[in-house]
Each structure stands twice: as structure tokens, then as C-alpha cells.
VEXDREN-663118 format. One record per residue: residue number from 1; residue in one letter; x, y, z of N, C-alpha, C in turn. Coordinates in steps of 0.02 Angstrom, whole numbers, plus 50000, padded with zeros to 5 digits. Example, Ala and Ser with C-alpha at 12.3 -4.5 7.8 and 13.67 -1.06 7.14 Angstrom:
BEGIN
node num = 1 residu = A n.east = 50660 n.north = 49716 n.up = 50390 ca.east = 50615 ca.north = 49775 ca.up = 50390 c.east = 50660 c.north = 49835 c.up = 50390
node num = 2 residu = S n.east = 50642 n.north = 49888 n.up = 50354 ca.east = 50684 ca.north = 49947 ca.up = 50357 c.east = 50645 c.north = 50002 c.up = 50394
***
This chain:
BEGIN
node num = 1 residu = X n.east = 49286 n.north = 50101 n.up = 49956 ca.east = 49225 ca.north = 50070 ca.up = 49976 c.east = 49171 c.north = 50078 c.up = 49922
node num = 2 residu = X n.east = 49189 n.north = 50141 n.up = 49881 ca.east = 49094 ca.north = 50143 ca.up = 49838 c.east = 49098 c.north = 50105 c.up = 49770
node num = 3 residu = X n.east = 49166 n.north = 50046 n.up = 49780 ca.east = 49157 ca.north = 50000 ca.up = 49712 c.east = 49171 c.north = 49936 c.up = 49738
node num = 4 residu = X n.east = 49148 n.north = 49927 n.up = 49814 ca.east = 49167 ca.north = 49869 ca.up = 49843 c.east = 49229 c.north = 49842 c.up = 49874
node num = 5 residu = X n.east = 49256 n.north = 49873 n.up = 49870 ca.east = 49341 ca.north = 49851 ca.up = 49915 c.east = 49314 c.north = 49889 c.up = 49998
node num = 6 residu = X n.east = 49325 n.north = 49829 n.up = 50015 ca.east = 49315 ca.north = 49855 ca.up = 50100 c.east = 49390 c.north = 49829 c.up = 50137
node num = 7 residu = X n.east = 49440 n.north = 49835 n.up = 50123 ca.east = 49499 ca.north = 49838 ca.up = 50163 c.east = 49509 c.north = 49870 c.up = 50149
node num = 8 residu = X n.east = 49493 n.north = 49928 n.up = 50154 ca.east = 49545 ca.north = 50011 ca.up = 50132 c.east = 49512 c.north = 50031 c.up = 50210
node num = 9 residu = X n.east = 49583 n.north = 50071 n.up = 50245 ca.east = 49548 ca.north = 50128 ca.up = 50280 c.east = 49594 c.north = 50188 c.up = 50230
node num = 10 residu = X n.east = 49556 n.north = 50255 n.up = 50255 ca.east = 49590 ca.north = 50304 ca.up = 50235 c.east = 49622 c.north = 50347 c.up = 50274
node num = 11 residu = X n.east = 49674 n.north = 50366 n.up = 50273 ca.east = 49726 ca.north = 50405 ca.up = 50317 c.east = 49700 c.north = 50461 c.up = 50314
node num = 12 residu = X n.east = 49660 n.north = 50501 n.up = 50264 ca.east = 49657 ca.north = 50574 ca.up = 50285 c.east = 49692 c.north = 50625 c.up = 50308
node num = 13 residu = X n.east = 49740 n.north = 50627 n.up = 50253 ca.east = 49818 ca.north = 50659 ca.up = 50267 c.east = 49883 c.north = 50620 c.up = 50246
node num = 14 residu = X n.east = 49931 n.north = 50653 n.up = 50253 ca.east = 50009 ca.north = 50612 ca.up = 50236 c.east = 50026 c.north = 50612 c.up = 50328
node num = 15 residu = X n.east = 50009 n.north = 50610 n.up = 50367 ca.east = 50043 ca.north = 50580 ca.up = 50423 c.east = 49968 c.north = 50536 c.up = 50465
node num = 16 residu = X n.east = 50043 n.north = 50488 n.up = 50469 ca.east = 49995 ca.north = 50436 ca.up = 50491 c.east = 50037 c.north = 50427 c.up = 50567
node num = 17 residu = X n.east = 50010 n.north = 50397 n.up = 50620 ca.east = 50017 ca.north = 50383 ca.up = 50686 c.east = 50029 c.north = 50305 c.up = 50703
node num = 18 residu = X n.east = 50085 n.north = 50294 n.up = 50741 ca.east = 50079 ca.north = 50224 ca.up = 50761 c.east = 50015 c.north = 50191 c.up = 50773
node num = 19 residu = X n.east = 49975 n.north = 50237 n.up = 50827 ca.east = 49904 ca.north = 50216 ca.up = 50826 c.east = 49863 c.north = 50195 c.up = 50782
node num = 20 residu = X n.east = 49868 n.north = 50254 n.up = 50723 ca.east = 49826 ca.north = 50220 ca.up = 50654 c.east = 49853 c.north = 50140 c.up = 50624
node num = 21 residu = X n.east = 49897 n.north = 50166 n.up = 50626 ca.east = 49933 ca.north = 50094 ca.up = 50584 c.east = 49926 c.north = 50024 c.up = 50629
node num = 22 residu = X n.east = 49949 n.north = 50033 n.up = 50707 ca.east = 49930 ca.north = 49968 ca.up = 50729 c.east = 49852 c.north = 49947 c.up = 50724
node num = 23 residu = X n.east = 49794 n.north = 50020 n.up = 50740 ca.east = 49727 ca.north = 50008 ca.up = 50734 c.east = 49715 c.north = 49973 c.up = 50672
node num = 24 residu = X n.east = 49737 n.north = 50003 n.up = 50588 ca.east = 49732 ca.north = 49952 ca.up = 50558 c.east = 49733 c.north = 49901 c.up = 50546
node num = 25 residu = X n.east = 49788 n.north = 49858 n.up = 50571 ca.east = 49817 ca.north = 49824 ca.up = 50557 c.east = 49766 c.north = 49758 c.up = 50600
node num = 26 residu = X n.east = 49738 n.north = 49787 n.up = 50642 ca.east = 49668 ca.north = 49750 ca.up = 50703 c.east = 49625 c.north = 49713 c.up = 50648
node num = 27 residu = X n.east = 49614 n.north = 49760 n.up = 50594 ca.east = 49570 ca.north = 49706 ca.up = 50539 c.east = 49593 c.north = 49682 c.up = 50481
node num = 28 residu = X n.east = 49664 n.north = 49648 n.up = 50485 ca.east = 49696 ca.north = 49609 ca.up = 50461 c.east = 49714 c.north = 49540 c.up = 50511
node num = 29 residu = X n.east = 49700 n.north = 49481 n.up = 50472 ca.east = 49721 ca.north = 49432 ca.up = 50510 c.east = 49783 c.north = 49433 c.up = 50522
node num = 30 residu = X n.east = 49843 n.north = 49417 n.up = 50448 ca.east = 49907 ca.north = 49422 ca.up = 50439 c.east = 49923 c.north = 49490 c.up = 50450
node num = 31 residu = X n.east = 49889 n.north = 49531 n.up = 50482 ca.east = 49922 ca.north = 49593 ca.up = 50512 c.east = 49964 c.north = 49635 c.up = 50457
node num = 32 residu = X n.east = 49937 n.north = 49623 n.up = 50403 ca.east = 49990 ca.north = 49643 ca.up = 50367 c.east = 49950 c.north = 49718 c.up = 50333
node num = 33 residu = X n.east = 49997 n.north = 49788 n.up = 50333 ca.east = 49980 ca.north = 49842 ca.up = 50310 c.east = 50030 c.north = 49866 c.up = 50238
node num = 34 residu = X n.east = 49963 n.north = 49899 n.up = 50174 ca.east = 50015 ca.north = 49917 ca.up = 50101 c.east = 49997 c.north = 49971 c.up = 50136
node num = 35 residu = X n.east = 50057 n.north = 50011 n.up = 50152 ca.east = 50041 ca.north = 50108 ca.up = 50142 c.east = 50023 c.north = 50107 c.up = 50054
node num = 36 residu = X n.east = 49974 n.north = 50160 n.up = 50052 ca.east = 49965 ca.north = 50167 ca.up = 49989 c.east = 49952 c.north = 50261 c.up = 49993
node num = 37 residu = X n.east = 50020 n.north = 50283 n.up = 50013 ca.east = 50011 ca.north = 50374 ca.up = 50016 c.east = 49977 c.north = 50392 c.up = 49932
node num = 38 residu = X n.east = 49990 n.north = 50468 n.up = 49940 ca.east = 49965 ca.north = 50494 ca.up = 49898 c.east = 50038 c.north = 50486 c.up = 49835
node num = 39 residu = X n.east = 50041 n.north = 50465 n.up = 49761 ca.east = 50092 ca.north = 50487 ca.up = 49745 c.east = 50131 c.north = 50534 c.up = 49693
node num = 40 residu = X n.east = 50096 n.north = 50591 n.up = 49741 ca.east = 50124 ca.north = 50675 ca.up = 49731 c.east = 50193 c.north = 50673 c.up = 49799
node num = 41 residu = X n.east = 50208 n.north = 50727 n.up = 49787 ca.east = 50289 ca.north = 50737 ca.up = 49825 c.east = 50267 c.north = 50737 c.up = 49893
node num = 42 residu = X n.east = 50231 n.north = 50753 n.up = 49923 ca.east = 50203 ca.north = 50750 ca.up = 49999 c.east = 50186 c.north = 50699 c.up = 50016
node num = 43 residu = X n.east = 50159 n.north = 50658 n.up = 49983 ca.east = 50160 ca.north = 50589 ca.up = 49999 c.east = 50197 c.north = 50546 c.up = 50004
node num = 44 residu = X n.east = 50246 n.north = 50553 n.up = 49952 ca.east = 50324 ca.north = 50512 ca.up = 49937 c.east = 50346 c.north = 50549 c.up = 50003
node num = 45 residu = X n.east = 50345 n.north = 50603 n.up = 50003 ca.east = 50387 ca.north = 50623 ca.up = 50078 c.east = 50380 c.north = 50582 c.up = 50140
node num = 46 residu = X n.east = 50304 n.north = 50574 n.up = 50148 ca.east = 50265 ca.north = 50547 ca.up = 50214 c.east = 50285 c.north = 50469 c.up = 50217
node num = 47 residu = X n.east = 50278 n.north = 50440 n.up = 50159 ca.east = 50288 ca.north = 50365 ca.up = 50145 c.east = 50378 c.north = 50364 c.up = 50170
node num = 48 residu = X n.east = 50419 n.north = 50407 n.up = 50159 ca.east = 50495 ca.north = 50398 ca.up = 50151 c.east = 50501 c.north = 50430 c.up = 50219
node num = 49 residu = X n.east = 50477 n.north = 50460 n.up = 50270 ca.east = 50470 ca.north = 50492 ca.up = 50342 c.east = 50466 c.north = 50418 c.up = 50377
node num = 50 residu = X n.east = 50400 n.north = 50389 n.up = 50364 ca.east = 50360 ca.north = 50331 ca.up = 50404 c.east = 50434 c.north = 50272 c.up = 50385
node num = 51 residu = X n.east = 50445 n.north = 50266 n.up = 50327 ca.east = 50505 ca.north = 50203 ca.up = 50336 c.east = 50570 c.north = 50224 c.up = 50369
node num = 52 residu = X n.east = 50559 n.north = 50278 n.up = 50367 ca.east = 50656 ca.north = 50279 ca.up = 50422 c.east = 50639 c.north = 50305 c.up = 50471
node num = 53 residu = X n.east = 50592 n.north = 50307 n.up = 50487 ca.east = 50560 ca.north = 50350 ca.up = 50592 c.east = 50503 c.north = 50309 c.up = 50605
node num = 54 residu = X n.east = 50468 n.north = 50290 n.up = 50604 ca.east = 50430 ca.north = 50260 ca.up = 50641 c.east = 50404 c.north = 50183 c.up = 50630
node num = 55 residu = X n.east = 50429 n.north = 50154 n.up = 50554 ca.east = 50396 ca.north = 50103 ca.up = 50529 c.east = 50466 c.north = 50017 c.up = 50565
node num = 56 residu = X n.east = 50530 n.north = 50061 n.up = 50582 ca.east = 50590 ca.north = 50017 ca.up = 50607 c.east = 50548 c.north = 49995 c.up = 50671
node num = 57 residu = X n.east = 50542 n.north = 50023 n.up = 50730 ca.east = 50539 ca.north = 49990 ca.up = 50794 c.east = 50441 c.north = 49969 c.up = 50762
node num = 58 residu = X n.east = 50385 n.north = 50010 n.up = 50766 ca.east = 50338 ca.north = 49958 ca.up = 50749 c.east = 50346 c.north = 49917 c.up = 50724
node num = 59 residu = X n.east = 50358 n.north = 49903 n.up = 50673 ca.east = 50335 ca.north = 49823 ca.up = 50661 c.east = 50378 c.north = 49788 c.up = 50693
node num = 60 residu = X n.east = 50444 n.north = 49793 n.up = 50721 ca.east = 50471 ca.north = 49730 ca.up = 50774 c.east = 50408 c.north = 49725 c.up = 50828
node num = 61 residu = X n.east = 50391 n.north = 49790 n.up = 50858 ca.east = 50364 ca.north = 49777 ca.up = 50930 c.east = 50284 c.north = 49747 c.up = 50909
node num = 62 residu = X n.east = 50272 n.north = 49776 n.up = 50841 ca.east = 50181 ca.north = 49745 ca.up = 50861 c.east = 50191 c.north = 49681 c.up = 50814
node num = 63 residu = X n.east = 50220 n.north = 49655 n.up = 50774 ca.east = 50211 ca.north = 49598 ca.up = 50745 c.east = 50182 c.north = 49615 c.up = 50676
node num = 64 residu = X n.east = 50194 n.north = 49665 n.up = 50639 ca.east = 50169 ca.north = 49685 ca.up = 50568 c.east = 50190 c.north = 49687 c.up = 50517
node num = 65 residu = X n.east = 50161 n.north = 49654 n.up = 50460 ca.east = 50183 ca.north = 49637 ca.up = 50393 c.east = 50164 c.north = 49705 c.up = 50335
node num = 66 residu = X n.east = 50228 n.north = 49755 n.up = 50355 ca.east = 50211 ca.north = 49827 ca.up = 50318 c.east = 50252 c.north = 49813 c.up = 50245
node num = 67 residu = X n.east = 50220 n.north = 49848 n.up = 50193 ca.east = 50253 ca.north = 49849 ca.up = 50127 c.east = 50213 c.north = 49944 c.up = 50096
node num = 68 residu = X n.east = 50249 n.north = 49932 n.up = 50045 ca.east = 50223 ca.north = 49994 ca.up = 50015 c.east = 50214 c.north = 49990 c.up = 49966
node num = 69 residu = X n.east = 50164 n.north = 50050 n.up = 49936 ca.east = 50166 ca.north = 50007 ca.up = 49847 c.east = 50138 c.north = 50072 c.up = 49825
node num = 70 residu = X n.east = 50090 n.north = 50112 n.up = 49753 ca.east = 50076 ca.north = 50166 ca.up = 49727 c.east = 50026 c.north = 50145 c.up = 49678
node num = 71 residu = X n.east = 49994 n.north = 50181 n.up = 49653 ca.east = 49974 ca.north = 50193 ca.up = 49585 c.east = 49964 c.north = 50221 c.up = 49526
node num = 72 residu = X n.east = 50033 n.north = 50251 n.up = 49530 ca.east = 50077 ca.north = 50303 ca.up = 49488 c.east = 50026 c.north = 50263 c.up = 49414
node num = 73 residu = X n.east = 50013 n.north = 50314 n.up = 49361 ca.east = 50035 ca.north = 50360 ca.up = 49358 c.east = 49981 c.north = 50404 c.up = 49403
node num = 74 residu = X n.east = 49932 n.north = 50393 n.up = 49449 ca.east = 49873 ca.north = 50418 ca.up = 49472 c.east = 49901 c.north = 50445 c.up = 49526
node num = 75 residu = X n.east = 49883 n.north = 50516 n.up = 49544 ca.east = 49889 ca.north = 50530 ca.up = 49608 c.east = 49856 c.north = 50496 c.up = 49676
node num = 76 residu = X n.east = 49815 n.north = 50464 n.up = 49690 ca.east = 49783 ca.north = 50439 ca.up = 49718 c.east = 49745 c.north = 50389 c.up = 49696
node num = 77 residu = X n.east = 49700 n.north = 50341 n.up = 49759 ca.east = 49656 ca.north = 50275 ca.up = 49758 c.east = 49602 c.north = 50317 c.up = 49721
node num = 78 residu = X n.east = 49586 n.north = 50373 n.up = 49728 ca.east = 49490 ca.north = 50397 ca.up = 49722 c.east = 49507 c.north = 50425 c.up = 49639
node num = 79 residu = X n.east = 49578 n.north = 50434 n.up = 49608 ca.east = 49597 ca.north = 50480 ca.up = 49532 c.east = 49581 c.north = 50400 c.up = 49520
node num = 80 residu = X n.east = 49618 n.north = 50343 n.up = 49549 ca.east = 49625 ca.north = 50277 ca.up = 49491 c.east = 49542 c.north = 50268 c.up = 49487
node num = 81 residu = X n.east = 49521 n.north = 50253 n.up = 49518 ca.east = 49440 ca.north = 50227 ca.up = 49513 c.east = 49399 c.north = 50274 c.up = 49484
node num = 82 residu = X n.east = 49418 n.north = 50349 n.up = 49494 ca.east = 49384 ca.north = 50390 ca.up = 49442 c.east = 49397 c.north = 50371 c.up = 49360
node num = 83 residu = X n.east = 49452 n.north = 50371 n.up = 49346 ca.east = 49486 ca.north = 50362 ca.up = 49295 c.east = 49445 c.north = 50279 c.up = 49263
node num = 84 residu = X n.east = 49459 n.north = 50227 n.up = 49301 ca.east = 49477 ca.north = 50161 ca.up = 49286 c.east = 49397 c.north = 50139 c.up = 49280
node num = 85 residu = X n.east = 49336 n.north = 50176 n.up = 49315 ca.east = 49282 ca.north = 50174 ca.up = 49333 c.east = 49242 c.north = 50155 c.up = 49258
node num = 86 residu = X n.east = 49296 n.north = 50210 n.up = 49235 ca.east = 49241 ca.north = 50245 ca.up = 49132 c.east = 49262 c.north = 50165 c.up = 49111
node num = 87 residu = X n.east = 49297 n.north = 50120 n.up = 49109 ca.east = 49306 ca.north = 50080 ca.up = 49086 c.east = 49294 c.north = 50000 c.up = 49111
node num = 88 residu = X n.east = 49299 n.north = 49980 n.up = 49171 ca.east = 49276 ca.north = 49930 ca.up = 49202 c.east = 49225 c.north = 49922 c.up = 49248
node num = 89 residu = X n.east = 49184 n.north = 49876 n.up = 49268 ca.east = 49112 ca.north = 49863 ca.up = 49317 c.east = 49158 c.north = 49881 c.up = 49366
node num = 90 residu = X n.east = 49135 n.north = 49874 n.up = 49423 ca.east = 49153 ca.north = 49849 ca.up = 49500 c.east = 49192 c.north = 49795 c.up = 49498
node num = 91 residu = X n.east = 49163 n.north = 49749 n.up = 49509 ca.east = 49220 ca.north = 49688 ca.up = 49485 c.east = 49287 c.north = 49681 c.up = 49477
node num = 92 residu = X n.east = 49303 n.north = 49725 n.up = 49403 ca.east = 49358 ca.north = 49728 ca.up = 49351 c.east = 49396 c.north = 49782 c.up = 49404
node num = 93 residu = X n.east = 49348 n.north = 49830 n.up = 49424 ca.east = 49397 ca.north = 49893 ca.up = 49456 c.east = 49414 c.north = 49848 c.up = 49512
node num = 94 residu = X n.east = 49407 n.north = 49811 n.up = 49553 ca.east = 49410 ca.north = 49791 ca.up = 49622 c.east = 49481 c.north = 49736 c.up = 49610
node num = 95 residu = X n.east = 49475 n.north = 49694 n.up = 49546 ca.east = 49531 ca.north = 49637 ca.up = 49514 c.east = 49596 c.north = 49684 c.up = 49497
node num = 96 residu = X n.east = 49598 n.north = 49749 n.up = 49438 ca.east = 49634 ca.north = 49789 ca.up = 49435 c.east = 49688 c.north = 49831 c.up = 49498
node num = 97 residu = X n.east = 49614 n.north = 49876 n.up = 49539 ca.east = 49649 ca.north = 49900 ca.up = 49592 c.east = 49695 c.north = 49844 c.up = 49630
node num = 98 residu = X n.east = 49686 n.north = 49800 n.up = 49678 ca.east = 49708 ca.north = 49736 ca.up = 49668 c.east = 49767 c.north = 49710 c.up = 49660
node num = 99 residu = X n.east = 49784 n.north = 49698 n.up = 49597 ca.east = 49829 ca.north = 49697 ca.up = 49539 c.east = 49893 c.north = 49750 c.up = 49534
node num = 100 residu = X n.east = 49857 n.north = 49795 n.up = 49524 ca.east = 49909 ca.north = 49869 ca.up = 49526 c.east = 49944 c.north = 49862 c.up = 49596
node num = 101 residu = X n.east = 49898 n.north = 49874 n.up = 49635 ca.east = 49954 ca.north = 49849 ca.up = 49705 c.east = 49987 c.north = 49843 c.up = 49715
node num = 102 residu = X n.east = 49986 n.north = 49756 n.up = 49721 ca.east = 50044 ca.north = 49700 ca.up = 49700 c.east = 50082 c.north = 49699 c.up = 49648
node num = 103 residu = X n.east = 50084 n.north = 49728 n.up = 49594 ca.east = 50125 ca.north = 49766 ca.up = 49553 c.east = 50185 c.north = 49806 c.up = 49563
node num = 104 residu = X n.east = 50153 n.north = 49847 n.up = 49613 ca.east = 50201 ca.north = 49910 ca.up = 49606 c.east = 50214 c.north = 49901 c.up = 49704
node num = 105 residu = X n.east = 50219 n.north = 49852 n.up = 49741 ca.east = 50238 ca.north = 49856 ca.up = 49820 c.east = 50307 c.north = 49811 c.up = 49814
node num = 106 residu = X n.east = 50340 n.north = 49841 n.up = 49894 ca.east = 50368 ca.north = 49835 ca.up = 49888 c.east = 50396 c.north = 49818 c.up = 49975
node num = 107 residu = X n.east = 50431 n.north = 49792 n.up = 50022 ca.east = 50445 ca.north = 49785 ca.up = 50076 c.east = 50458 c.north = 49862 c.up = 50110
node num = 108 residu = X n.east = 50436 n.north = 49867 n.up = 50162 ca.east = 50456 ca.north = 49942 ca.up = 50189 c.east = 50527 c.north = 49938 c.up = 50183
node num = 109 residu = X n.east = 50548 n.north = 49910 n.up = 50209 ca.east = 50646 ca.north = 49903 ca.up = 50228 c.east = 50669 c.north = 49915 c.up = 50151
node num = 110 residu = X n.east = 50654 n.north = 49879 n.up = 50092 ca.east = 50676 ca.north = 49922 ca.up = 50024 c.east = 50651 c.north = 49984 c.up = 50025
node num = 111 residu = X n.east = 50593 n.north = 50000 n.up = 50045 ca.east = 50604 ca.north = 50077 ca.up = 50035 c.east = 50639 c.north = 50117 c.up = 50053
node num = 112 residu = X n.east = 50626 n.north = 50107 n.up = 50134 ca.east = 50686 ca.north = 50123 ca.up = 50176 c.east = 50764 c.north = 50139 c.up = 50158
node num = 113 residu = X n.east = 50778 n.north = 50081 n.up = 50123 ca.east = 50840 ca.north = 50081 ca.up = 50112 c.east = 50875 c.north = 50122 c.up = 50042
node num = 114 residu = X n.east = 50806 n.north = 50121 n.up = 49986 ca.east = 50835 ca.north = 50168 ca.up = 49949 c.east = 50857 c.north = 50238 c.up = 49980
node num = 115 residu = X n.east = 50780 n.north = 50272 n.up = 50017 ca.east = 50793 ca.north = 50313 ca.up = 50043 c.east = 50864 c.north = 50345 c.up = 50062
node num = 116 residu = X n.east = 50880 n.north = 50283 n.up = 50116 ca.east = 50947 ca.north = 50304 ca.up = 50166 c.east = 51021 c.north = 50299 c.up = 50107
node num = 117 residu = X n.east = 51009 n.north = 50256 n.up = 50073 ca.east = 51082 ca.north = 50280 ca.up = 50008 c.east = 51065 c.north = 50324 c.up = 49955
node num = 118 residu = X n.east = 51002 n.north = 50353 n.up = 49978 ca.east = 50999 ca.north = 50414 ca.up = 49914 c.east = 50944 c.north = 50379 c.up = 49848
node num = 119 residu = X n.east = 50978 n.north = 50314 n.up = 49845 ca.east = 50925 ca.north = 50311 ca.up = 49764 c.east = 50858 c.north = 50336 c.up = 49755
node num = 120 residu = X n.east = 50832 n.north = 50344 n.up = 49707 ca.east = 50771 ca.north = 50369 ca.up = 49696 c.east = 50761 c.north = 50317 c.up = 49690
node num = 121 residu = X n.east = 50675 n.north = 50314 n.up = 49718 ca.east = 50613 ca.north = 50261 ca.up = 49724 c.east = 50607 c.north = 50262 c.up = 49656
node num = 122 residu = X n.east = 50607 n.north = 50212 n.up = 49615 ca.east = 50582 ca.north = 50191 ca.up = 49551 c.east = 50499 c.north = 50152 c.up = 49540
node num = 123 residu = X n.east = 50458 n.north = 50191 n.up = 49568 ca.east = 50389 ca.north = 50159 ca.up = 49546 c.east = 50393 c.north = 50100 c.up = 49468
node num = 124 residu = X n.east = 50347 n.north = 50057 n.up = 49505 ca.east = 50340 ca.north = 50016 ca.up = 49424 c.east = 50412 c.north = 49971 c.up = 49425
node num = 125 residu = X n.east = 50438 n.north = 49968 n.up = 49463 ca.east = 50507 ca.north = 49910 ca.up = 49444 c.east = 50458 c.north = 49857 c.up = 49463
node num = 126 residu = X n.east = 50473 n.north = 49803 n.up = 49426 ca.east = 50455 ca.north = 49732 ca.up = 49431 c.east = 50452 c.north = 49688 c.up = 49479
node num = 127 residu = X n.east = 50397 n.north = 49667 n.up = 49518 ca.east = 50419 ca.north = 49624 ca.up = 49590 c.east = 50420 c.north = 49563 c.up = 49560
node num = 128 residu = X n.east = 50486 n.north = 49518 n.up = 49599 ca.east = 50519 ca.north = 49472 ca.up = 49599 c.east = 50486 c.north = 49425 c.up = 49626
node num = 129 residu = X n.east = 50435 n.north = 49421 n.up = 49645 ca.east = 50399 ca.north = 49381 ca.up = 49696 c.east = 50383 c.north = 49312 c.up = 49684
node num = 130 residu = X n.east = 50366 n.north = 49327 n.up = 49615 ca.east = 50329 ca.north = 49270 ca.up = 49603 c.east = 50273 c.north = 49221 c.up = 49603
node num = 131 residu = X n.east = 50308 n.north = 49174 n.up = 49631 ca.east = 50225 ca.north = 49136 ca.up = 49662 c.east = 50205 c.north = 49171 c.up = 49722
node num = 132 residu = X n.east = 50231 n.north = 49205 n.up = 49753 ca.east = 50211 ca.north = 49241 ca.up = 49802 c.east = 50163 c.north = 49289 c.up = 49786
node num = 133 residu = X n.east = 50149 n.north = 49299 n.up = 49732 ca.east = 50109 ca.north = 49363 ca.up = 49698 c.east = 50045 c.north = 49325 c.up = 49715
node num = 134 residu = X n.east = 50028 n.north = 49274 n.up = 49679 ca.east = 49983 ca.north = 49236 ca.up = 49692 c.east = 49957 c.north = 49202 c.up = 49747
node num = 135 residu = X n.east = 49969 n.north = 49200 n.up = 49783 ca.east = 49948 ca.north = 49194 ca.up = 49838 c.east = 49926 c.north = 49269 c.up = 49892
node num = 136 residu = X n.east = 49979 n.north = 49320 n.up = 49871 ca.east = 49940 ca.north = 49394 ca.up = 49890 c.east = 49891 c.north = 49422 c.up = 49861
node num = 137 residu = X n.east = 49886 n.north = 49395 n.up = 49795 ca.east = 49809 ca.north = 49406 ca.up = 49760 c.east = 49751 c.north = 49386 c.up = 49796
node num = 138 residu = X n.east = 49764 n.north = 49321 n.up = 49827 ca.east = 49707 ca.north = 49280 ca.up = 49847 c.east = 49696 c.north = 49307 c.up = 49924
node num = 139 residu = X n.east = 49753 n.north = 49326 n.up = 49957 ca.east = 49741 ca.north = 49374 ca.up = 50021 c.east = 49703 c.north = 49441 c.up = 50003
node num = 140 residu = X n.east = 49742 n.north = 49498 n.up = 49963 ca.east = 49676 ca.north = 49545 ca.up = 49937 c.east = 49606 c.north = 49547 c.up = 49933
node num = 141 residu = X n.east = 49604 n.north = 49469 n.up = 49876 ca.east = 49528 ca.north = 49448 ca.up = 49857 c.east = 49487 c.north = 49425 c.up = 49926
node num = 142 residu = X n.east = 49541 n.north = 49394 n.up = 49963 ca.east = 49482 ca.north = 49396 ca.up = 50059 c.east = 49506 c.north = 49421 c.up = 50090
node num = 143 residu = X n.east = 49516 n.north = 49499 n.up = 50076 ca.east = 49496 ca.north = 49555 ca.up = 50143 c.east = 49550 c.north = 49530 c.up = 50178
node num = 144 residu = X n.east = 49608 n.north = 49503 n.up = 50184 ca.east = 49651 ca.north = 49505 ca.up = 50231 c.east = 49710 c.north = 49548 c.up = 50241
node num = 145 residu = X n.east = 49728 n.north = 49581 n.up = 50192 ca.east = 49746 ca.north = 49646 ca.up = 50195 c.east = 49710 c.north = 49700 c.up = 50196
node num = 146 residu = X n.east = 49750 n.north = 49747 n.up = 50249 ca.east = 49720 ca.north = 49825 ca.up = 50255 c.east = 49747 c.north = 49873 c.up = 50202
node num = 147 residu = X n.east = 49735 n.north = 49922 n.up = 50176 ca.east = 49779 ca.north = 49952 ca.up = 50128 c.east = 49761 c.north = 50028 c.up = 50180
node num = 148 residu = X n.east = 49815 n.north = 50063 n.up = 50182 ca.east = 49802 ca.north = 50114 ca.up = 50201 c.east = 49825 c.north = 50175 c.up = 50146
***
């Protein structure tokens, strides 16, 4: 919020509650939620907990468009904007943060699924998306995603 992004709530912790997540998800049109944990090992834990226990039956039952994504190499949203702050306005940090995102997300169910065969989560692999990127840019840029 103190560089202008107002779809963030903050979890305040690595466990998050069905409650939180459907509450989020209330100020999203497309209902759609990026977990954005912390990404130190407690967080990767919490993020890799939430996709194989609780993230399968929510989103069938409430109707939610969950993905996950990081901002490795930063431990956190408040290290990138400290960091990213010395160098861009508001603006630039708000286009960047943004950017990085959609960069580095990914469908819960891939996470999920590395998880359950073992692979390690590879932050930074390349999304395939495409034109799809572009058009999630333009959802970001109006507040229609929540990032938690």
C-alpha cells in the first residue's frame, strides 16, 4: 500500500485460513488469488502445505482462480520495494512489482504437483502464457487481482 498497490492484503504469518483466502478473494471480481508467501523455507513450506491440504477442495467449492508466484531473489513484498524503492518512483515500483509477479506465477495445481512427485519448485522458470500475460498485466493494473 505505501507505493500505491492497493490489491495486496497481508497474511501476517505463513498460515493462512480458508476464511482469509475466500475473504480475499471478496475484492476480486475474477476471484482470482497470487499467494505471494514469504520466500524463505517457512514460507515455501506454507505455500507447499496450502496446495496439497486446503487449496484442492477450496477452489472447487468457492469458485477461485488461485496461482502462486515469488519474488525470489527477495525474501519478501516489503525487502522488494525496500530494495527496488532506491531506484524507481511509485509508478515504476508498482509496473515492476506487477511484472515480477506474472513472471515468476504459476497455477496452484503445478505447484501442487511438483510438490507431490518430489521435484523441487524452480522459481524463475519461464511462463508459457503468453498472450495471456498480457492481459493479466492489465487485470493487476485494475485492481482485479488480490495478491496475498
Amino acid at each position: 500500500h505505501d507505493c500505491g498497490i492497493r490489491n495486496v492484503v497481508a497474511a501476517l504469518g505463513v498460515t493462512l485460513t480458508r476464511f482469509q483466502i475466500e475473504h480475499a478473494a471478496r475484492y476480486s471480481e475474477s476471484r482470482a488469488v497470487i499467494l505471494l508467501l514469504d520466500s524463505d523455507s517457512a514460507g515455501n513450506a506454507a505455500t507447499d502445505k496450502l496446495c496439497a491440504s486446503l487449496l484442492p477442495n477450496l477452489v472447487q467449492d468457492a469458485g477461485l482462480d488461485v496461482s502462486v508466484s515469488h519474488l525470489k531473489p527477495f525474501k519478501d513484498a516489503a525487502d522488494f520495494v525496500q530494495s527496488i524503492r532506491k531506484h524507481q518512483d511509485d509508478a515504476g515500483l508498482r509496473s515492476l512489482f506487477a511484472q515480477t509477479i506474472l513472471a515468476n506465477k504459476i497455477p496452484w495445481e503445478q505447484r501442487r504437483d511438483k510438490v507431490l512427485l518430489g521435484d523441487l519448485f524452480k522459481p524463475g522458470a519461464p511462463n508459457e502464457n503468453g498472450d495471456q500475460d498480457v492481459q493479466r498485466q492489465r487485470e493487476v493494473d485494475n485492481n482485479s487481482i488480490v495478491v496475498i
